[in-house]
C-alpha positions as CSV (number, residue, x, y, z in Angstrom):
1,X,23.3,61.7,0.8
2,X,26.6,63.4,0.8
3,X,29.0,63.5,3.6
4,X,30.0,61.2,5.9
5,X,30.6,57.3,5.0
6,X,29.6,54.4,6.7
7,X,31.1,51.1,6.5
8,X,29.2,47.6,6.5
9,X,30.5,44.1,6.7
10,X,27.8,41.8,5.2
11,X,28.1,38.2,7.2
12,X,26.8,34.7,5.3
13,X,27.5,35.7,1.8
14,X,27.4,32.3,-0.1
15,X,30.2,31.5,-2.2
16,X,28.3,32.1,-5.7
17,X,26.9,34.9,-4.9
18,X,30.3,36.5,-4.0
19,X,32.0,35.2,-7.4
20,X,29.4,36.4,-9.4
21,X,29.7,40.1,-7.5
22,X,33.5,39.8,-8.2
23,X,33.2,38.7,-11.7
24,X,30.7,41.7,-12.8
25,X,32.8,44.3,-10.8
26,X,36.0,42.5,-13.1
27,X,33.8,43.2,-15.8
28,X,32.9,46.8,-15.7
29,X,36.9,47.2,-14.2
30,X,35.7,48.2,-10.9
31,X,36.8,47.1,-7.2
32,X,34.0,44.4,-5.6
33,X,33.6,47.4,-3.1
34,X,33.0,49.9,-5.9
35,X,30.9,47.7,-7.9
36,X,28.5,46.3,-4.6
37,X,28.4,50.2,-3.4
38,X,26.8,51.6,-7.0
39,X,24.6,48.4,-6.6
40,X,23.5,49.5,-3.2
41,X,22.9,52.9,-4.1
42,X,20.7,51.6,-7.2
43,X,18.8,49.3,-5.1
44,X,18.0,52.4,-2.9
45,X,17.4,54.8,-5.1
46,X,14.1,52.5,-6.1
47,X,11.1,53.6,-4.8
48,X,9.6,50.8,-2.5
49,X,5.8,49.2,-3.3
50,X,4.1,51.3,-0.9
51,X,5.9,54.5,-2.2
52,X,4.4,54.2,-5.0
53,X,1.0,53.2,-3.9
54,X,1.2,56.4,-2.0
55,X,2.0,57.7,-5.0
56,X,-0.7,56.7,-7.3
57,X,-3.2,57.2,-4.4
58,X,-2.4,60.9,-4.7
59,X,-2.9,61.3,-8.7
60,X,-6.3,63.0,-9.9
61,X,-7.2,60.6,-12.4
62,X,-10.9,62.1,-13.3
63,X,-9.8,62.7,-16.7
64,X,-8.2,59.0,-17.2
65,X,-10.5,56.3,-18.7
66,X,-13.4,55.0,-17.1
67,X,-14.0,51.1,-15.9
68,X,-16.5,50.7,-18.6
69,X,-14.1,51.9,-21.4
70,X,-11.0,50.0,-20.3
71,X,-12.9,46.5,-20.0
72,X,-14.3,47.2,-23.6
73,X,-11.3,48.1,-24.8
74,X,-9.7,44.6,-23.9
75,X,-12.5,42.9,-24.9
76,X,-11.5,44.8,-28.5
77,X,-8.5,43.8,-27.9
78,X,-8.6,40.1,-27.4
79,X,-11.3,39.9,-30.3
């Protein structure tokens, strides 16, 4: 994602939520801009739900347990 930057003004921040960004980025002695752009890249760098339901959907799981075995094993579990 190198490269160029791009700059956004976030409107209708409420008043906590900004002085609890400010007081974190105090905390790790970083600028609120510094601390709410490693945020941002952390929240993107997450895969989203459906990602990862792709994801799964494309895993060969013939090897994994079957139904049978996992319900047994917590019924085992719970006993």
């Amino acid at each position: 994602m190198g490269g160029m930057t791009t700059t956004l003004y976030v409107r209708d921040v409420p008043p906590e939520v900004a002085q609890v960004l400010k007081e974190r980025a105090a905390a790790e002695g970083k600028s609120l801009s510094a601390y709410v752009v490693a945020e941002l890249a952390r929240v993107a760098s997450r895969p989203t739900n459906a990602e990862i339901v792709a994801r799964l959907r494309t895993r060969d799981r013939a090897d994994g347990p079957s139904t049978t075995e996992i319900l047994d094993a917590l019924a085992d579990a719970r006993r």
